[in-house]
KEVO-312720 format. One record per residue (C-alpha): x, y, z. Coordinates in steps of 0.5 Angstrom, whole numbers, plus 500, padded with zeros to 3 digits. Layout:
<rs>
XYZ ...
</rs>
This chain:
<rs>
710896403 715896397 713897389 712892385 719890382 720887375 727885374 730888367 735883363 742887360 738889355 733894360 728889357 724887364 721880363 714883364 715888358 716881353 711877356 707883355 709884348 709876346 701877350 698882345 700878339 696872343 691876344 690879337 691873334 685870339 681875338 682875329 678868330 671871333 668870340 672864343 676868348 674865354 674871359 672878357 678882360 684880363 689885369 695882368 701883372 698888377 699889385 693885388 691888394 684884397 683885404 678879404 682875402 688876404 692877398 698882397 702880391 703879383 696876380 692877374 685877375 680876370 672878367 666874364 661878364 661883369 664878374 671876377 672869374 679868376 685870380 692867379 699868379 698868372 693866366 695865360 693871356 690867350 685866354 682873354 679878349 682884352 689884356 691890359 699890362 698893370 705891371 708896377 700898379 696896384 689892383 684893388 677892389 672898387 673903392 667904397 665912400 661911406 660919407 658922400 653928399 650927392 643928393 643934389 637937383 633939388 636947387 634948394 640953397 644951404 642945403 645937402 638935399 640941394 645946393 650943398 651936395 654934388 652930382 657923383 660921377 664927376 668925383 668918383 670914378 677918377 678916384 677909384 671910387 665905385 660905390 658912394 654912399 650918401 649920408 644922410 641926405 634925405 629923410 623918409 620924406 624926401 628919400 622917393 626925390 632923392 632916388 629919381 634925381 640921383 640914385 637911377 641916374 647915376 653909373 656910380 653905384 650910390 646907397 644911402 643912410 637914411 637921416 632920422 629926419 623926416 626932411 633930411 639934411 635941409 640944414 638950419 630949422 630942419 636937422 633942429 626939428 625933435 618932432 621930425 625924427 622919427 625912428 618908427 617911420 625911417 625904420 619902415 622906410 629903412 626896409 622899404 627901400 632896403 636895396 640901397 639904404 643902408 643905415 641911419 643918419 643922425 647929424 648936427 643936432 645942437 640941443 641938450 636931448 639924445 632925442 636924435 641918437 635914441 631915435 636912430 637907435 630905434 630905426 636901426 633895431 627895427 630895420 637891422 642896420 647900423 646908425 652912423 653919427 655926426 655927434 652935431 655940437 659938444 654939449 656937456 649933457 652929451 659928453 662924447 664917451 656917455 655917446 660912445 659907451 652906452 648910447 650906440 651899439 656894436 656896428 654904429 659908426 662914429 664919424 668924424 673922428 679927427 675932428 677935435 670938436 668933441 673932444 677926441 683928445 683929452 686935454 693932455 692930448 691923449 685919445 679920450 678914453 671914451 674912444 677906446 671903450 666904444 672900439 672895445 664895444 664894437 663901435 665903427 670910427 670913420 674918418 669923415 673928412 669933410 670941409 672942417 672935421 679933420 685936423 692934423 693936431 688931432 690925427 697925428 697923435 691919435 696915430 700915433 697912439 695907435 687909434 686908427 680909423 676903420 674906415 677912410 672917407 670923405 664927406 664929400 660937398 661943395 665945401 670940401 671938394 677944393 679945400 683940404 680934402 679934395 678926394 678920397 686918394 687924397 685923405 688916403 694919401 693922409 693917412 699914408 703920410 700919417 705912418 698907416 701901412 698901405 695894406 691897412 689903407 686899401 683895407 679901410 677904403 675897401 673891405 672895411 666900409 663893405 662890411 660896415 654897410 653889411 654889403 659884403 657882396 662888394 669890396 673884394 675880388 673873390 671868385 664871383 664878385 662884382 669886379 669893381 676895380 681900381 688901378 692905383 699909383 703910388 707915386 713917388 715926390 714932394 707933396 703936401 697934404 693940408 688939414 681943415 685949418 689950412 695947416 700943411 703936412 709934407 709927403 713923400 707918396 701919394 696915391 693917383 688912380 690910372 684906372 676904375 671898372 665898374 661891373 668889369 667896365 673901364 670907366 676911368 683910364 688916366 693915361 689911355 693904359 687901354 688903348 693903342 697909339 693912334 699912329 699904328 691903328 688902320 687909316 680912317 680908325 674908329 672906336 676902339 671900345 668894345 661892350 665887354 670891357 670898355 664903359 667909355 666907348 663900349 656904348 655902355 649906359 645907365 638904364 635900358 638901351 645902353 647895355 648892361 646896367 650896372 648892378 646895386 
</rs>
C-alpha cells in the first residue's frame, strides 16, 4: 500500500497545503455567521480505508450529530463548522478489540473479574481503539457487577462475551468448575443482557471433558450468538482439529491462533489441517494476542502459508499491556511486518470483528453509521516488534494514531492536528472545544449532564 502523495508545486507549497489554507479561512468566515454550518466536523483529505465499502483512496468524510453524513472526494468546506486537514493520513472506522480484559474494580487478586484486567479508557482511544470487547470476564453471576463498575462508566464503547461460567474468569477452582457452566443460564443471560453481550466465552479449562465447549454450544444456539474459544490446555482427548471440525459452529471463533499451544502447526511446521477444514466450515480465527499466545516461530509460517487471521486483537491485561503485546496498533503493526496488506489489516481490525459480534451497525462509514474514526500514521523507521518469547522482529513501518472520534467526538489527538497555535488565538483565550465535535474540551461526558451519551 503506497502513502498518500500530495504533488508540491516549484514553490514546495502542495495543492492540499493551499486548499487547506484557503479551507480554514472559509471556515472562520462561516462560522462568524452563527449555526448555519451544515455538518459539525469535516476529515479532509485523508486515506479512506472502509472495508465494508470497498473504499481505499482520498475522501473527505462528514459529521452531523454523531452520524456520518457524507463521503466524497471532496466537500466543500464551507459547509462545516469544524475542518481538520488529514491530508497524508489514514481514515478508518473505529477500531474493534473483540479480546480485552477490562472487567476490573473488583480487588479481587489473580483474577480477570479483578486485579488482572484494566480500566479501558487509559488504552483505547490512543490506539484508535472505539469499542472493546471483554472477553469473558464475568459469568451470568457476576455480569450485573461487571456493568455498573465498567460498562456505564466507560466512554469507551465496551460489549462483552459472557463466560460459560457462572462466576467468570476468577481463575484457579473457578474457570475448573463443571458444575458451574451452564448453557441453559448464559443463554437466558445472553438475552437478557443482549445490548452489549455478544457471545459466549469458554477458556482454560484443562480437563479431558468438552463439557465446557458443548455447553457454549448450548448458549449460543439459545441466544443466536457465537462462542468464542480459549481452547485451555492440549489434552489428547481434545485434539484441536476434533475442536475445529466438529465441535463449533460457522461463526464460532477460534482465539489464539498463533499460539502454538495447541498445535497449530503440525510437527513438519505445516498449518494443522484441522485449521484449514474449520476455516472452510466457517470458523473465525483471532489473533488473541495476549502475554503468551503469540509467537513469531508459529505466525510467520502460517503467514506465509497463507493462513491469515480474520480478525486481529489483543487480550489485553496487566500481563500483556507492557510485554510483547503493548497494543492493538502494535500487533497490527506485526501483522504488517509479517507480509499482511495494509487494506486487509484495517479490514480484520474493523469490518471483520464487526460482523463477528453481529454488530454490523459498527466498523464502517457508511451514510448513517455511528462515526467511530481513527486517524492513523504509518510511520516509516527502524523498529522491532517481539513475540511472547521475547523473540524480535525487524520492521520498517509501524502504525501510530494522531486521532480517535467516538460518536463523531475527538476523543483523542496526539499532535493537537485540531487545534490552533497559542500565539495566534486572542490574549486572555480560553477553551477552544466545541460540544459538536470536540469530546476533550467540548464538555462531553459519560452519562446525564455531560452532553450526548455516547451510543452502545
Amino acid at each position: 500500500m503506497l502513502q498518500p502523495k500530495s504533488i508540491p508545486n516549484r514553490d514546495g507549497v502542495s495543492r492540499r497545503q493551499l486548499l487547506s489554507g484557503a479551507a480554514a479561512f472559509l471556515v472562520l468566515s462561516s462560522n462568524s455567521k452563527g449555526q448555519s454550518a451544515q455538518y459539525d466536523l469535516l476529515l479532509r483529505g485523508g486515506h479512506l480505508i472502509d472495508a465494508k465499502n470497498n473504499i481505499s483512496g482520498v475522501r473527505d468524510v462528514a459529521v452531523r450529530e454523531g452520524r456520518v453524513a457524507e463521503v466524497a472526494a471532496s466537500i466543500d468546506p464551507s459547509r462545516a463548522h469544524k475542518v481538520i486537514d488529514v491530508a497524508g493520513l489514514y481514515v478508518t472506522p473505529g477500531i474493534i478489540d473483540i479480546h480485552a480484559h477490562v472487567f476490573t474494580g473488583t480487588n479481587e487478586r489473580g483474577s480477570y473479574a479483578g486485579d488482572n484486567s484494566v480500566y479501558p479508557d487509559g488504552f483505547t482511544f490512543r490506539v484508535g481503539v472505539t469499542t472493546v470487547v471483554d472477553c469473558g470476564g464475568a459469568g451470568w453471576r457476576n455480569f450485573d457487577t461487571f456493568r455498573d463498575y465498567v460498562i456505564d462508566r466507560s466512554r469507551t464503547r465496551v460489549l462483552a462475551f459472557l463466560n460459560i461460567v457462572g462466576h467468570g474468569m476468577r481463575g484457579g477452582v473457578y474457570e475448573q468448575d463443571l458444575s458451574d457452566m451452564d448453557g441453559k443460564l448464559t443463554g437466558m443471560a445472553c438475552m437478557r443482557y443482549r445490548d452489549v453481550v455478544v457471545g459466549i466465552k469458554t477458556a482454560h479449562y484443562g480437563g479431558p471433558e468438552w463439557y465446557p465447549v458443548e455447553q457454549g454450544v448450548k448458549a449460543g444456539e439459545a441466544a443466536k450468538m457465537p462462542v468464542i474459544v480459549d481452547f485451555g490446555s492440549n489434552r489428547p482427548e481434545r485434539p484441536l482439529a476434533d475442536l475445529l471440525r466438529h465441535k463449533l459452529r460457522p461463526g464460532d471463533i477460534y482465539t489464539h491462533m498463533y499460539s502454538g499451544l495447541r498445535g497449530e502447526l503440525d510437527p513438519s511446521g505445516k498449518v494443522n489441517p484441522g485449521m484449514w477444514d474449520g476455516r472452510k466450515r466457517g470458523v473465525i480465527f483471532d489473533v488473541g494476542h495476549g502475554g503468551g499466545s503469540f509467537s513469531w516461530r508459529i505466525a510467520a509460517p502460517a503467514v506465509q502459508q497463507g493462513f491469515l487471521p480474520d480478525s486481529i486483537s489483543t487480550d489485553l491485561h496487566i500481563g500483556s499491556m507492557n510485554a510483547g503485546m503493548m497494543d492493538q496498533l502494535n500487533v497490527m503493526s506485526k501483522m504488517l511486518t509479517l507480509g499482511v496488506k495494509l487494506d486487509d489489516v484495517i479490514r480484520q481490525s474493523t469490518w471483520n470483528p464487526a460482523r463477528e459480534i453481529q454488530r454490523e451497525d459498527l466498523g464502517h462509514l457508511s451514510v448513517g453509521a455511528l462515526a467511530d474514526m481513527s486517524v492513523l500514521q504509518l510511520a516509516k523507521g527502524d523498529f522491532g516488534f517481539t513475540d511472547m518469547h521475547g523473540a524480535r522482529l525487524k520492521g520498517s513501518q509501524k502504525l501510530i494514531c494522531e486521532m480517535t472520534f467516538r460518536d463523531g467526538r475527538m476523543v483523542y489527538d496526539l499532535n493537537g492536528r485540531s487545534r490552533q497555535d497559542w500565539d495566534k488565538l486572542p490574549a486572555g483565550y480560553g477553551s477552544q472545544g466545541d460540544p459538536r465535535w470536540d469530546g476533550i474540551l467540548g464538555g462531553y461526558r459519560r452519562g446525564a449532564g455531560g452532553g450526548r451519551r455516547p451510543q452502545r
